[in-house]
Legacy VTK file of the C-alpha trace (Angstrom):
# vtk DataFile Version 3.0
C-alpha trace
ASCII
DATASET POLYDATA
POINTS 276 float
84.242 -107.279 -41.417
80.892 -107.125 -39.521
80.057 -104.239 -37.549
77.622 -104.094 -34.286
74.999 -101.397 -34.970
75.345 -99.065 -32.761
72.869 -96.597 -34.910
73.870 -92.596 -34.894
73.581 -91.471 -31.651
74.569 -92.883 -28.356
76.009 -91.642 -24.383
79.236 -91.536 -22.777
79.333 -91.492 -19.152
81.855 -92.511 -16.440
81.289 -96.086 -15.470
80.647 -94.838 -11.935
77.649 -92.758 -13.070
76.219 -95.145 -14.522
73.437 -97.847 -13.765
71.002 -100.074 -15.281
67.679 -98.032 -14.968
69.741 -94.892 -16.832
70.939 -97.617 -19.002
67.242 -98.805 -20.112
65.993 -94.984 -19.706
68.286 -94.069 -22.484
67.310 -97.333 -25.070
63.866 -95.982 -24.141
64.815 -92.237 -25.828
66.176 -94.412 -28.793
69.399 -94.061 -28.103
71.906 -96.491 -30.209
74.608 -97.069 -27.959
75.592 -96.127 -24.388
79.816 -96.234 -24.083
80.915 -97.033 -20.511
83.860 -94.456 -19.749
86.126 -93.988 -17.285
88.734 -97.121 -17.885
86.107 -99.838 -16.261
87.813 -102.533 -14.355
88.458 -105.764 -16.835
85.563 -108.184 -15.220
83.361 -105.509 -17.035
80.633 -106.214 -13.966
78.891 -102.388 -15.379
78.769 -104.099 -18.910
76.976 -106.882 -17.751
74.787 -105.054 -15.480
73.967 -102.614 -18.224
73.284 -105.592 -21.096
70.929 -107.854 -18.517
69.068 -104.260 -17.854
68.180 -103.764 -21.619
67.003 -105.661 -24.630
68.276 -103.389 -27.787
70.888 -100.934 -27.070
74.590 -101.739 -27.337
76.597 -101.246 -24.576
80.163 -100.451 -25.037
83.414 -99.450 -23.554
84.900 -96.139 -23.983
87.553 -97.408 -23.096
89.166 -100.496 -21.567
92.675 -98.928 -20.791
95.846 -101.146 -21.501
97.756 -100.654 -19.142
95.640 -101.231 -16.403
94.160 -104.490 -17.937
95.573 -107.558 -19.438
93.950 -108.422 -22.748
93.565 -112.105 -21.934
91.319 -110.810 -18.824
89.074 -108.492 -21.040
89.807 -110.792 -23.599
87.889 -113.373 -21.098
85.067 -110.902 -20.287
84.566 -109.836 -24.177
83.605 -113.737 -24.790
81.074 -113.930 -21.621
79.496 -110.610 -22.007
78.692 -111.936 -26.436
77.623 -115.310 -25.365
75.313 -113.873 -22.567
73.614 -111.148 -24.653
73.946 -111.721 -28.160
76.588 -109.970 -29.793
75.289 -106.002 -28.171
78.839 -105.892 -26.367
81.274 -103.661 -28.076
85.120 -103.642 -26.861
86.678 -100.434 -26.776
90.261 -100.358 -26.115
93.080 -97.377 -25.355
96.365 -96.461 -24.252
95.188 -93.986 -21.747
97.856 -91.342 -20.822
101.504 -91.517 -20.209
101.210 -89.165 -17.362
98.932 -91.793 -15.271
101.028 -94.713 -15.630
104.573 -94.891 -14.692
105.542 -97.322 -16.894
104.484 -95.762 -19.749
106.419 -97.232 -22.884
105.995 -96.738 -26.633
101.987 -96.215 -27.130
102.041 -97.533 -30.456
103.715 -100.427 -29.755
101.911 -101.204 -26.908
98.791 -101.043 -29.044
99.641 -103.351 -31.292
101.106 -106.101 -29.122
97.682 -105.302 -27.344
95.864 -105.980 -30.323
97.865 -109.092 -31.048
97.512 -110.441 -27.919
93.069 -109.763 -28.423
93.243 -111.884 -31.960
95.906 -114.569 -29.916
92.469 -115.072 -27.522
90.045 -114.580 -30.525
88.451 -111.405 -29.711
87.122 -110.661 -33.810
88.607 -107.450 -34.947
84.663 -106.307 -35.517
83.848 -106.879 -31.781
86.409 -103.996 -30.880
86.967 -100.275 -31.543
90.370 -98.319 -30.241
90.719 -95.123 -28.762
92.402 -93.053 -32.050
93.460 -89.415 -31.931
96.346 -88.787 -34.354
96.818 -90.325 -37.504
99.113 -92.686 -37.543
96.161 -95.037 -34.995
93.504 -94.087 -36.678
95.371 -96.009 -39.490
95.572 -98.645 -37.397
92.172 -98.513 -35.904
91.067 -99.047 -39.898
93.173 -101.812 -40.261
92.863 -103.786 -37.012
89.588 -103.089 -35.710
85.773 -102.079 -36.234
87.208 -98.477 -36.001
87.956 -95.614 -33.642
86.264 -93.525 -30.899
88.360 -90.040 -30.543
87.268 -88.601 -27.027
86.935 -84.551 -26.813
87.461 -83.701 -30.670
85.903 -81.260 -32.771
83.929 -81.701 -35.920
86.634 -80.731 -37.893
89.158 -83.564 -36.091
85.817 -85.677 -37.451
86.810 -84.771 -41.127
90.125 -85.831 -40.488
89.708 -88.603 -38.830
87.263 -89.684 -42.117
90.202 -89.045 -44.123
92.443 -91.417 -42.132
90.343 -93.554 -41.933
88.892 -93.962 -45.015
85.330 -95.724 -46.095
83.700 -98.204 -44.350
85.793 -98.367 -40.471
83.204 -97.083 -37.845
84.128 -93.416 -36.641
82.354 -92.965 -33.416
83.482 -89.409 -31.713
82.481 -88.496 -28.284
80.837 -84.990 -28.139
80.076 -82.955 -24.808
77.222 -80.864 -23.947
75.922 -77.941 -21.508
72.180 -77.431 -21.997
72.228 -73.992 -20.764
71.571 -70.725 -22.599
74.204 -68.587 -20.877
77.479 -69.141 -22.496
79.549 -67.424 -19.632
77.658 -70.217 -17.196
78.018 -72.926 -20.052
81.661 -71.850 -20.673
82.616 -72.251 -16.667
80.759 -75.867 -16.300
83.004 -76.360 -19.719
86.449 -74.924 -18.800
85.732 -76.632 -15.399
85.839 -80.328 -17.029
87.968 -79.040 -19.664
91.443 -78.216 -17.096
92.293 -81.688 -16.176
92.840 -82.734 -20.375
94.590 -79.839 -20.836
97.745 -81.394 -18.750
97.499 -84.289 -20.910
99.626 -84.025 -23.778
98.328 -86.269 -25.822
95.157 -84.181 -25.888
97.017 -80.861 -25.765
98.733 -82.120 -28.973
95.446 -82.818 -30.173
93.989 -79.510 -30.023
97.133 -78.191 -31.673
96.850 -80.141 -34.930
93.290 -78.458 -34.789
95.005 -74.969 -34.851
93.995 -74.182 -31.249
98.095 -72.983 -30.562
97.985 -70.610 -28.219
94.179 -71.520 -26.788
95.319 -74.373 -24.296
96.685 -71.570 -21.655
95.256 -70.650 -18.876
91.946 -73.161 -18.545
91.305 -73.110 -22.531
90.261 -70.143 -24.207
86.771 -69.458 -25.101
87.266 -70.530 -28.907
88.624 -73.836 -27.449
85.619 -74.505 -24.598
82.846 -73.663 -27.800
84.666 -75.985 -30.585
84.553 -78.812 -27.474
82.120 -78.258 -25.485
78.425 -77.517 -27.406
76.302 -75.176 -25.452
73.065 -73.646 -25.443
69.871 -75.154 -26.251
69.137 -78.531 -27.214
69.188 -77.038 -31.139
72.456 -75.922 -30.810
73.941 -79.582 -29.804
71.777 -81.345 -32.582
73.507 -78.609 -35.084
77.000 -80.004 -33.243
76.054 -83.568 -33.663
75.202 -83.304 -36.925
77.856 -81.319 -38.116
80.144 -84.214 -36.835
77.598 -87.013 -38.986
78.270 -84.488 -41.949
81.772 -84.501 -41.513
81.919 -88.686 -41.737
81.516 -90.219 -38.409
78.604 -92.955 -38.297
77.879 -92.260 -34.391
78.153 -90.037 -32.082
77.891 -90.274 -28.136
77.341 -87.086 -26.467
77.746 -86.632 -23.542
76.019 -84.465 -20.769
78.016 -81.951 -18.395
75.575 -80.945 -14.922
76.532 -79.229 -12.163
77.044 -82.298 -9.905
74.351 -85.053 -8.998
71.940 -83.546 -11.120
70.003 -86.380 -13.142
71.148 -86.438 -17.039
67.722 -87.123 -18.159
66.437 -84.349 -18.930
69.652 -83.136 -21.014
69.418 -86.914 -22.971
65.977 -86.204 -23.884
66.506 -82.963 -24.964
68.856 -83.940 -27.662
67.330 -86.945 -28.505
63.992 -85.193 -29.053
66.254 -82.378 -31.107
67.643 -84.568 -33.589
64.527 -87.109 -34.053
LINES 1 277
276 0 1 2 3 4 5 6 7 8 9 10 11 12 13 14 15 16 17 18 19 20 21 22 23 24 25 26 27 28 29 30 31 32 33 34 35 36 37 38 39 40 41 42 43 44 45 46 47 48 49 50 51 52 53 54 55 56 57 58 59 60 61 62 63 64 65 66 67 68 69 70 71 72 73 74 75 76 77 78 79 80 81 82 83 84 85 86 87 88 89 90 91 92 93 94 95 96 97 98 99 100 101 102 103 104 105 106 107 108 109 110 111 112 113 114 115 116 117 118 119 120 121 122 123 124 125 126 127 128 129 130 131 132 133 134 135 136 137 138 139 140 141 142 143 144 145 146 147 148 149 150 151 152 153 154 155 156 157 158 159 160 161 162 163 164 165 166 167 168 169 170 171 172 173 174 175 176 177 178 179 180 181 182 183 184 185 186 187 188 189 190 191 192 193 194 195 196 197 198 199 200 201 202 203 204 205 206 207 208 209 210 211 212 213 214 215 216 217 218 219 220 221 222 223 224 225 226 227 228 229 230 231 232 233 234 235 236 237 238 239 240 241 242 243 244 245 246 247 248 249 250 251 252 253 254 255 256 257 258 259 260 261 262 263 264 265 266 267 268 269 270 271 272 273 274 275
């Protein structure tokens, strides 16, 4: 199966904070990859935005949720977005959470007829990645995709994830951020983000395989913001991101927390700059 290079270090942001000059700022830092999150509607408009804005960098989604998009639409979108800007558009694809969607049925199922449905339009299994926490889809992300994109995991998940995985599938984990050398400041911007995941049991399940038990009460304790959230200088989240390369993912899109509006330039450059 051929993979899209999306080199070893890349962004996540919400599709609504995003835009095409942060886009080409962030190829221009060297940047691999930037992953559109925030379930993006299924034209993928952003996507194509993004891709017309650059020449290099690949833009992908982080993620396309399931239930709120047919696969024959992003199915549709997938094939205009290659054609138009050859092969740098990566489809990532998720189940999102059962307590935003009424309808909410059997996840794994619903991934696979999902998945189905993507080779029924001819979406290659190499031009898409899948949202994987646990172990039983990271299995399947190895078998029916280019490989899988955990959101909010820890270096150790990483290792895991390798392990389910096995050699070869891409393992792409996102990794947050707070450049700031005051960890009671860092921790608050952290634990601030942090509160609306811990309602989410799929992610509250998450941090329990990790041994974080008793840590998901009241906000997340301070052991679970710091194995999240990396914080401190620009050092300290190279020493994160690398910790998750040395633990078997290929990429890994950070992602910068700000207090709100501020400009995630500076933050982006840091770590680039770090880890070059």
């Amino acid at each position: 199966m051929t993979k899209i290079n999306v080199g070893r270090l890349g962004i996540w942001r919400p599709w609504s904070l995003l835009d095409p000059g942060l886009a080409k700022d962030v190829e221009d830092l060297g940047y691999g990859a930037v992953w559109i999150g925030g379930s993006p509607t299924g034209d993928l408009g952003i996507a194509d935005r993004l891709l017309a804005a650059t020449d290099r960098i690949v833009i992908a989604t982080g993620i396309v949720n399931m239930w709120n998009t047919p696969a024959a639409e992003v199915a549709a979108s997938y094939h205009r977005l290659n054609e138009a800007h050859g092969g740098r558009f990566l489809l990532g694809v998720g189940i999102g959470h059962p307590e935003a969607t009424q309808e909410y049925r059997s996840p794994y199922e619903t991934i696979v007829r999902y998945l189905d449905d993507l080779d029924a339009a001819k979406v290659p299994a190499g031009g898409r990645a899948l949202a994987a926490l646990g172990p039983k889809v990271l299995r399947l992300a190895a078998e029916r995709t280019a490989g899988a994109h955990p959101y909010l995991t820890t270096p150790e998940h990483t290792r895991q994830a390798r392990e389910a995985l096995g050699d070869g599938p891409l393992l792409a984990p996102e990794q947050k951020f707070v450049l700031d050398p005051d960890p009671g400041r860092a921790r608050a911007l952290g634990r601030d983000m942090l509160g609306r995941y811990l309602a989410l049991g799929n992610y509250v399940a998450s941090f329990k395989r990790l041994g974080f038990t008793d840590d998901v009460a009241g906000g997340g304790s301070d052991a679970l913001v710091d194995a999240l959230i990396a914080h401190g200088d620009a050092a300290a989240v190279a020493a994160r991101v690398s910790a998750h390369l040395d633990a078997g993912a290929d990429h890994v899109a950070v992602q910068v927390l700000t207090e709100r509006d501020a400009d995630p330039r500076p933050g982006l450059r840091a770590v680039a700059e770090a880890l070059r």
